[in-house]
C-alpha positions in Angstrom: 32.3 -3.6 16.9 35.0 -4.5 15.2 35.3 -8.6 14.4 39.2 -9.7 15.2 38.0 -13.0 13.2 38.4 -13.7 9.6 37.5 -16.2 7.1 39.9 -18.8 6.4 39.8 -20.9 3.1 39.8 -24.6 4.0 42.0 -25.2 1.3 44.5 -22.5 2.5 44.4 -23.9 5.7 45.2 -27.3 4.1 48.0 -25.8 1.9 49.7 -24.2 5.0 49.9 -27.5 6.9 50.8 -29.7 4.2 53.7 -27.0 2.8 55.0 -27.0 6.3 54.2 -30.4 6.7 56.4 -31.7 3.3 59.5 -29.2 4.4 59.6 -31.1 7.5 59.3 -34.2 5.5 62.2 -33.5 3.3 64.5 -32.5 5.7 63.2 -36.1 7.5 64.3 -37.8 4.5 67.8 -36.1 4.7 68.1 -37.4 7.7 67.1 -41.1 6.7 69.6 -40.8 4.0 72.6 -40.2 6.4 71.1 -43.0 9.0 71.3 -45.5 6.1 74.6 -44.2 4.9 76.1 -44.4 8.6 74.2 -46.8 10.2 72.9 -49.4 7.5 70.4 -52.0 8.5 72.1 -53.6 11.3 70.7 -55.4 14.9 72.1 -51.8 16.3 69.4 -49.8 14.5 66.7 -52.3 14.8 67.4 -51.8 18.4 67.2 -48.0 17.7 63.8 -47.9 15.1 61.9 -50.2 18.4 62.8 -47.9 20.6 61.9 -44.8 18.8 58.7 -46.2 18.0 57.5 -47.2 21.9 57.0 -43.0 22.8 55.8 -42.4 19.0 53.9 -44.9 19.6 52.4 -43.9 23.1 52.6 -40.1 21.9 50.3 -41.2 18.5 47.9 -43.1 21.0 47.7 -40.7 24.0 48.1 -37.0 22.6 48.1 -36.6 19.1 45.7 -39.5 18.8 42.6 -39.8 21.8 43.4 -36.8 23.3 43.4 -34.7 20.1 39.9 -36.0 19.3 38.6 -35.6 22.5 40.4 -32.4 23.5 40.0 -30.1 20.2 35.8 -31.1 20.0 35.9 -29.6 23.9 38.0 -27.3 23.1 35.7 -25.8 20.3 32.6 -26.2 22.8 34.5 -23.7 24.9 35.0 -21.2 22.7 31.9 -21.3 21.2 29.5 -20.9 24.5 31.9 -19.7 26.9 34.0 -16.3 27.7 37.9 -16.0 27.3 38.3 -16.1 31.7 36.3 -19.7 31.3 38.6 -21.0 27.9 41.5 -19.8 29.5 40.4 -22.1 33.4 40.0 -24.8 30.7 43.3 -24.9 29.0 45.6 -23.9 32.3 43.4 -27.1 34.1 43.7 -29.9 31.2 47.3 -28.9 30.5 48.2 -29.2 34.9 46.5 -32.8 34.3 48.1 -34.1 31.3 51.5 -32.9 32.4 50.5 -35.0 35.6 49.8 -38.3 33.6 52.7 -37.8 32.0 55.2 -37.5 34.5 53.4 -41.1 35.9 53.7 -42.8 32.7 57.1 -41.6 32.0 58.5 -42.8 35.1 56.4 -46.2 34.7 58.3 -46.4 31.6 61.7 -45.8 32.7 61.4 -48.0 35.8 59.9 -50.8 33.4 62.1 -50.7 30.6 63.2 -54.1 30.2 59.6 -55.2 30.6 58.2 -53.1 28.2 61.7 -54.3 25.5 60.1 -57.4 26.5 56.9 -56.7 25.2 58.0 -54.6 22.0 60.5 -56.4 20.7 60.4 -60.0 22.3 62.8 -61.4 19.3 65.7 -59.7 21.4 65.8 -61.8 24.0 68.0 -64.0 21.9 70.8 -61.2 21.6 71.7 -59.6 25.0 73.5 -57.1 23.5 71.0 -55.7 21.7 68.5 -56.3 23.9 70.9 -54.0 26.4 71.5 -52.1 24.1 67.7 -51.3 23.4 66.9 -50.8 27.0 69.7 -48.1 27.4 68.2 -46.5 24.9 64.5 -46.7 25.6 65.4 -45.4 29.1 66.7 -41.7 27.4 64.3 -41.2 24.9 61.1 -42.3 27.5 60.7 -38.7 28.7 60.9 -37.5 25.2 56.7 -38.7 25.5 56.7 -36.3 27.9 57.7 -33.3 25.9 56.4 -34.6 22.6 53.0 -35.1 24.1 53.0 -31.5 25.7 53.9 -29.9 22.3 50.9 -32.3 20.8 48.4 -30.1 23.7 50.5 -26.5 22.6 49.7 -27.5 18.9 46.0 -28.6 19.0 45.6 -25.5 21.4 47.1 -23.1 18.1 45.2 -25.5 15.6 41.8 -24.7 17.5 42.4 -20.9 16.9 43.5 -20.7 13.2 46.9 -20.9 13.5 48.5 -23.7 11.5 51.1 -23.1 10.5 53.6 -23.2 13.1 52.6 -26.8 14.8 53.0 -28.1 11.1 56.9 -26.7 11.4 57.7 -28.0 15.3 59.1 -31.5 13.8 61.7 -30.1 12.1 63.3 -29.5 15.1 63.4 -33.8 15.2 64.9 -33.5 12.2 67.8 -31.2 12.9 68.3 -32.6 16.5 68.5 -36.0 15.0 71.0 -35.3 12.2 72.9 -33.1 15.0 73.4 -36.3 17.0 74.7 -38.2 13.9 77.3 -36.0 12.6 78.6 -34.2 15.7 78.2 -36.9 18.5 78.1 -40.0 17.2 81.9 -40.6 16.4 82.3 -40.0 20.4 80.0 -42.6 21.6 81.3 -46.2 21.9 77.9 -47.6 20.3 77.2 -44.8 17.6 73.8 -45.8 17.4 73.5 -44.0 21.4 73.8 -40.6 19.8 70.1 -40.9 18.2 68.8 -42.0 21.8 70.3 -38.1 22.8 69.1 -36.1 19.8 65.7 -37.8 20.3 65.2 -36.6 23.9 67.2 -33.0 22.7 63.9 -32.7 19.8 61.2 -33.1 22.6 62.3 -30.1 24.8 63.3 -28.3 21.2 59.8 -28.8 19.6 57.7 -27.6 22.9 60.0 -24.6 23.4 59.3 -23.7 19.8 56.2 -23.3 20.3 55.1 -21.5 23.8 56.1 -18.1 22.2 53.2 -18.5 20.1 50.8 -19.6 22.6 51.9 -16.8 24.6 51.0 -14.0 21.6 47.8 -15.6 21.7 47.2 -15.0 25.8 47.1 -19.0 25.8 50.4 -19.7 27.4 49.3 -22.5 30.3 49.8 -22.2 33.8 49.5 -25.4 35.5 46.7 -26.1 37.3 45.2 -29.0 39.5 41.4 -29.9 40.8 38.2 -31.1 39.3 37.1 -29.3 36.6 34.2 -29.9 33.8 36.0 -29.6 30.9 38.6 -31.8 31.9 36.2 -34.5 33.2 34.6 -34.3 29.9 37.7 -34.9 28.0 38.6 -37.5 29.6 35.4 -39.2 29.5 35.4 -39.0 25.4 39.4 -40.1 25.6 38.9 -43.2 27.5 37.1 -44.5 24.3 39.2 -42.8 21.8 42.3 -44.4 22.5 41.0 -47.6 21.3 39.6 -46.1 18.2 43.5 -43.9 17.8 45.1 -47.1 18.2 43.8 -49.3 15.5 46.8 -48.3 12.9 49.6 -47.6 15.7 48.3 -50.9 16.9 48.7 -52.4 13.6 51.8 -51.3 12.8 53.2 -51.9 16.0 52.3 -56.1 15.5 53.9 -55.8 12.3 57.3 -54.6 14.8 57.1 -57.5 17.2 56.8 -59.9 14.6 59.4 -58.5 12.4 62.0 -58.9 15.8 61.2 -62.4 15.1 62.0 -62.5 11.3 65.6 -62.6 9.6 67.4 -59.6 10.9 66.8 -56.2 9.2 63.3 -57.1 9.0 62.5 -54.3 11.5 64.6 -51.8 9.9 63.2 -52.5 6.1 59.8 -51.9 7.5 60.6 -48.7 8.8 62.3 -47.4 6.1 59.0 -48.5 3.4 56.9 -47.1 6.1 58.8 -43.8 6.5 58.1 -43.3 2.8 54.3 -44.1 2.7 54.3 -41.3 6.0 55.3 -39.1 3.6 51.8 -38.3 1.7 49.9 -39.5 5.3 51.5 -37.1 7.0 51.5 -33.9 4.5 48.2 -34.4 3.4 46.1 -36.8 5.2 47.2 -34.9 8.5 46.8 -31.3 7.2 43.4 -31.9 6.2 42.2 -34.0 9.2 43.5 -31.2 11.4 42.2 -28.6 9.4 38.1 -30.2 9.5 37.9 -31.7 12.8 37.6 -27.9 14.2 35.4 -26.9 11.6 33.5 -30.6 12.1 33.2 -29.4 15.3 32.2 -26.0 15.0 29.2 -27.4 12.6 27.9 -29.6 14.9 27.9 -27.4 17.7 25.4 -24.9 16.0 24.1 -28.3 14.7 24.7 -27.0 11.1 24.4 -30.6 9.2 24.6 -28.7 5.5 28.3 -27.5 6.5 29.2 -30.7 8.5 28.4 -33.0 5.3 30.1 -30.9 2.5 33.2 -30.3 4.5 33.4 -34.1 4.7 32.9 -34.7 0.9 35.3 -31.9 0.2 37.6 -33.5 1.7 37.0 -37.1 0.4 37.6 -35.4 -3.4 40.7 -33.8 -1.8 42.1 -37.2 -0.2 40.7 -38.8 -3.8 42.5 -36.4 -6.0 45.9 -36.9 -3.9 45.9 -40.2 -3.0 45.2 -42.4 -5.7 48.1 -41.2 -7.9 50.5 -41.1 -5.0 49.6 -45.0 -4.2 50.0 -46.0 -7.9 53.2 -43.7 -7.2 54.4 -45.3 -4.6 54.0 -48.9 -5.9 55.4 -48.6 -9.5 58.3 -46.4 -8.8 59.4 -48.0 -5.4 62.8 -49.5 -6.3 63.9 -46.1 -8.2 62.6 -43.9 -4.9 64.7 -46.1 -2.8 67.8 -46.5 -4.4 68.6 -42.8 -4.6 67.2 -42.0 -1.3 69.0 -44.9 0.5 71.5 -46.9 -1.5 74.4 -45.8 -0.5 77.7 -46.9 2.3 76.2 -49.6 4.8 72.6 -49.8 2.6 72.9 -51.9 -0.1 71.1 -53.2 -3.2 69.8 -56.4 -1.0 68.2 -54.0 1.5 66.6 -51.5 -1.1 64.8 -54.8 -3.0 63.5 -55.7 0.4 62.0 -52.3 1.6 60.5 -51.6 -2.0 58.8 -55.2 -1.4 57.5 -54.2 2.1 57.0 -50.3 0.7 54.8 -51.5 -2.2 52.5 -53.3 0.0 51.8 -50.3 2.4 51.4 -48.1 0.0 48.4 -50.5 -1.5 46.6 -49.4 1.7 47.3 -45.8 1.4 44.5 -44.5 0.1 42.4 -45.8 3.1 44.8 -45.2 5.8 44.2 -41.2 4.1 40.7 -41.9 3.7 40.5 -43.5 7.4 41.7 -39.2 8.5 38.6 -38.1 6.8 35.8 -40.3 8.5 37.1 -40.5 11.9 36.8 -36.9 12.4 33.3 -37.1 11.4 32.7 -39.0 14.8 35.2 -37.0 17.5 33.8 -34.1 16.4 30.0 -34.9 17.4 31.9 -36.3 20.2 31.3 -39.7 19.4 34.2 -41.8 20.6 32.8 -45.3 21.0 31.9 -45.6 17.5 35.1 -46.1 15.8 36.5 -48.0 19.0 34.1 -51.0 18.2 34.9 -50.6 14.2 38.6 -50.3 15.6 38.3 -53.3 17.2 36.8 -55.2 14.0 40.0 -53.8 11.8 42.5 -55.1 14.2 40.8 -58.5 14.6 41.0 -58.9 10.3 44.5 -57.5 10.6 45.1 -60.5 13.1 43.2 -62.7 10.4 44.8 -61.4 7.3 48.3 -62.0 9.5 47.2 -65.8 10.4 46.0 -66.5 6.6 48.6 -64.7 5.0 52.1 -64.8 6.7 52.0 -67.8 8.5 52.0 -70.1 5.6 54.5 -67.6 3.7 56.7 -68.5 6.7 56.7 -72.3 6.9 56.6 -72.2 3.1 59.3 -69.8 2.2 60.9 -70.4 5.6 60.4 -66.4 6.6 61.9 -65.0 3.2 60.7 -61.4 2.8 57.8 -62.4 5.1 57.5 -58.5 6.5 56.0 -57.9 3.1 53.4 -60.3 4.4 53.3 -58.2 7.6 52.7 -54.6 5.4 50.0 -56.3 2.9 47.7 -57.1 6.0 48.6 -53.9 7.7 47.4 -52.4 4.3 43.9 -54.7 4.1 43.2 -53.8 7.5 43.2 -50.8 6.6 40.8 -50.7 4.5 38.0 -52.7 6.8 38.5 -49.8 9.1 37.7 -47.1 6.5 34.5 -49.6 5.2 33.1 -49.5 8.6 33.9 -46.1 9.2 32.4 -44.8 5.9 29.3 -47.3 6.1 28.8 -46.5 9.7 28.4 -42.3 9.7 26.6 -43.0 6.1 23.6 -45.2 7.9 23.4 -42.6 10.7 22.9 -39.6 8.5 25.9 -37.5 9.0 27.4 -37.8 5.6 25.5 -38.3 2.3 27.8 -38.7 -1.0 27.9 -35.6 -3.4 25.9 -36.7 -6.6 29.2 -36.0 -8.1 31.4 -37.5 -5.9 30.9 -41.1 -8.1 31.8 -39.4 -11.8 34.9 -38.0 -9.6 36.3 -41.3 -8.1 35.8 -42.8 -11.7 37.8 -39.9 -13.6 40.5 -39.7 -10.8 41.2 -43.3 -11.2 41.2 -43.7 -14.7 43.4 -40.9 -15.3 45.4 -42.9 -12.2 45.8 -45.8 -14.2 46.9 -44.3 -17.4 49.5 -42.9 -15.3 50.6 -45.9 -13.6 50.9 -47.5 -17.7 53.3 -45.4 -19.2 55.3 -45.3 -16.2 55.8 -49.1 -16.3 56.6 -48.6 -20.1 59.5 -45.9 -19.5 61.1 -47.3 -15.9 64.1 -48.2 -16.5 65.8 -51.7 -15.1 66.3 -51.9 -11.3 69.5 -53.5 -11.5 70.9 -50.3 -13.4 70.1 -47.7 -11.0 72.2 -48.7 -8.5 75.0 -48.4 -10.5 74.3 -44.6 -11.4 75.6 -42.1 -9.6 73.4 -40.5 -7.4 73.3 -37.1 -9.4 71.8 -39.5 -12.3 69.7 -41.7 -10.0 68.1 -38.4 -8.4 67.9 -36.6 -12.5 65.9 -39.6 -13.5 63.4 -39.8 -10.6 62.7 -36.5 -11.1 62.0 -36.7 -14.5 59.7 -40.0 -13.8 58.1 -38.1 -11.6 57.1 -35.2 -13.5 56.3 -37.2 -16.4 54.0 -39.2 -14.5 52.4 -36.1 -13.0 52.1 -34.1 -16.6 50.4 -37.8 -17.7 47.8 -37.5 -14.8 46.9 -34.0 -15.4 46.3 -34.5 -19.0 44.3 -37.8 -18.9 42.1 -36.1 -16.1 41.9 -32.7 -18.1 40.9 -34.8 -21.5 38.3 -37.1 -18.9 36.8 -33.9 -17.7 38.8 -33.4 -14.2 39.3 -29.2 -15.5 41.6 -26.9 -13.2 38.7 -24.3 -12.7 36.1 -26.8 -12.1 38.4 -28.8 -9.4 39.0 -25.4 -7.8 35.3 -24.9 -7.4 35.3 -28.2 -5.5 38.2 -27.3 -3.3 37.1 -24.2 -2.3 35.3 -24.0 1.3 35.5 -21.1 3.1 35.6 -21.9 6.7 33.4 -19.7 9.1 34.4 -16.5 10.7 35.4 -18.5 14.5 37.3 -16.4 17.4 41.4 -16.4 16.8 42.5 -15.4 19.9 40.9 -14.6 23.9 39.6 -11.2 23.2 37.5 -12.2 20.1 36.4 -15.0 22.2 34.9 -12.6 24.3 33.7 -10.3 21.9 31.7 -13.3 20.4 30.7 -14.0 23.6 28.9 -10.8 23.9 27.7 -10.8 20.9 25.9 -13.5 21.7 24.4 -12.8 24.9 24.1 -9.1 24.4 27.2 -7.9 27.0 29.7 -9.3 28.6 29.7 -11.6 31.3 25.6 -11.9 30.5 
């Protein structure tokens, strides 16, 4: 019989999302740039960033966040153990029911949309016009949760079958929608800032149209359907938890939002902008490789294969390792640089750079856990253990809420609020860290992960090559003042070359510390199991199993 599966390197798989992953990223950036350049930091885009951050928000929560970890585990069950007829009642019955939800919360949303400002963004209150402003606003891009959160169910559906690389390209479509809006519509709106509201709603339906086509080569295009079902109930059941244990950073960063509506304006602005850049390597690589193990988490567990499930988890620890560490010291030491020639430029000015490299520096301190924190969550969902990281979830939020009472309270009554959403990312970026302690201590005292003997002599090389790095780019950074000056040809030559000098430093203090190419290789390299990539090799495992089909 012939096998319609194939092998897939874990690393590949990895490389696919993250390449796809970065484009999207790039082209994000682009359109960042031409927001600051038109737009500035202003009470009109604080207005804006709140209210594209309430369905992101609710869509990082709800679909991409307990529903992907309780859905794909499921998911995997069912295409393990069951034919393609019982897959396919699956997906057509939890896709009828989410759509459902959705069309309840969206209209909640809507109908509650000064309430919910309210809640967001409570400094508003003391600006009607922004605060109006905001709630026309939230009231358009509300049903973009809608679509968003159905093209989260299309891409978990393609992730669970091998395909990868097309739910890593979808955002794009945010990106082009968005920079549509501001270059073609916004000169006709009275409040410019309106246009974004309109390309945001425009990139939901874009981004799940993109992707049915594929679901439909696949034979896994969803038909709606209603009732009591299993696998639904079972979903749910595992999601009720797992939206506590998803929320812990959205949670975080959305606190650091409210407060910031309370701080000098900008405030909310300057955090998004530091935040948007230390998404960059979270969402290329800490994403691509948390979607790429939690199906093979989950496969492992299923067959209750605890040799694969604990080596693809320190696999990807020396992945995240070898990444993130440089990228943090990265982000931190070459912050003002980044930012001037990214954003400097029209309405953005020197002011509003040295405030989001303040803010951007502290997140990035945290980045190597919030990367670290998409490795060992996993390692729960996909023994479909959801309670877990709730409870260490709620731990991490209650320090954040500490760090936040120790920390920026006193800055403001001392400094009288100055920069005090720096305060707000530094205990973001702490919390952070609790969560991946607890997470990394907890699945360690059960027995589902035990530490390559390697792994130590690894972290140790990887960071002291890290802060050799971080030296000589201190020594050869030029003076902040000057770069805003430069033209942006100049500003963009010299970040490149900062870059790649600080790169070529890492890879020679690793290669002399004994982190060789061929050796790292050997460590990256996991093939994943042969598992069914579409409905008929589901069946044709299925037989293969149970000796015919339908048996």
């Amino acid at each position: 019989m012939a096998n319609t599966s194939r092998p897939v390197s874990l690393l590949r798989s990895t490389a696919v999302i993250g390449s796809m992953t970065m484009l999207s990223r790039i082209l994000g950036f682009v359109r960042d740039m031409l927001l600051a350049r038109v737009f500035g930091a202003s009470p009109a885009t604080d207005a804006f960033f709140v209210v594209f951050k309430i369905p992101n928000f609710l869509r990082r929560l709800f679909a991409e966040g307990a529903f992907q970890q309780a859905f794909v585990p499921v998911l995997s069950e069912y295409r393990e153990k069951n034919t393609a007829e019982e897959l396919k009642d699956f997906i057509d019955h939890m896709f009828g029911s989410l759509a459902a939800v959705l069309i309840l919360v969206v209209g909640l949303g809507i109908a509650g949309a000064p309430l919910v400002i309210l809640v967001f963004a409570p400094g508003f209150t003391g600006d009607p016009v922004q605060h109006d402003l905001a709630v026309h606003m939230l009231w358009i891009t509300f049903p973009y949760l809608f679509f968003i959160s159905l093209t989260a169910f299309a891409a978990s559906t393609l992730n669970a079958f091998g395909r990868f690389s097309m739910p890593a390209l979808a955002p794009i479509w945010l990106n082009i929608a968005m920079i549509a809006a501001t270059v073609l519509a916004a000169p006709y709106f009275a409040e410019p800032v309106m246009a974004l509201a309109w390309g945001v709603l425009a990139a939901g339906v874009l981004q799940f149209g993109f992707l049915l086509p594929f679901l439909a080569r696949l034979g896994l295009l969803p038909r709606p359907r209603f009732g009591h079902h299993a696998g639904v109930r079972k979903t749910i059941r595992l999601m009720i938890p797992a939206i506590f244990g998803a929320s812990v950073t959205q949670v975080n960063l959305l606190v650091d939002t409210i407060l910031a509506s309370l701080l000098m304006a900008g405030s909310v602005s300057w955090l998004y902008y530091s935040d948007r850049l230390v998404e960059l390597p979270l969402g290329v690589f800490g994403v691509a490789i948390s979607t790429v193990i939690l199906p093979k988490l989950s496969r492992a567990f299923s067959r209750t294969d605890h040799g694969d499930f604990n080596g693809t988890l320190n696999w990807a620890i020396k992945f995240t390792v070898l990444l993130g560490l440089p990228i943090c010291a990265g982000l931190v030491v070459l912050a003002q640089p980044m930012l001037s020639s990214l954003f400097q430029y029209g309405s953005f000015n020197a002011f509003d750079t040295h405030m989001v490299a303040l803010a951007m520096s502290a997140y990035a301190l945290g980045l190597p856990a919030f990367l670290l924190i998409k490795i060992f969550a996993p390692g729960f969902y996909a023994q479909q253990d959801t309670k877990t990281p709730v409870k260490i979830g709620m731990v991490a939020v209650g320090a954040n809420l500490g760090f936040k009472a120790i920390i920026v309270l006193p800055w403001i009554f001392l400094l009288g609020g100055y920069a005090a959403h720096v305060g707000l990312a530094l205990t973001t970026a702490l919390a952070a860290w609790v969560n991946f302690g607890l997470l990394a201590f907890t699945l360690r005292r059960r027995g589902s992960w035990r530490p390559d003997p390697a792994l130590w002599l690894f972290l140790r090389q990887v960071l002291a090559a890290t802060l050799v790095m971080s030296a000589v780019l201190l020594w050869v950074l030029p003076q902040a003042a000057s770069w805003g000056h430069w033209p942006a040809w100049q500003r963009f030559g010299v970040l490149v070359m900062l870059i790649t000098g600080g790169a070529l430093v890492f890879a020679l203090t690793g290669w002399l510390g004994g982190l060789h190419p061929r050796r790292l290789l050997q460590h990256l390299r996991s093939t994943q199991d042969a598992a069914p990539r579409d409905l008929k090799a589901v069946d044709e495992a299925h037989e293969a199993r149970h000796g015919g089909p339908g048996q």
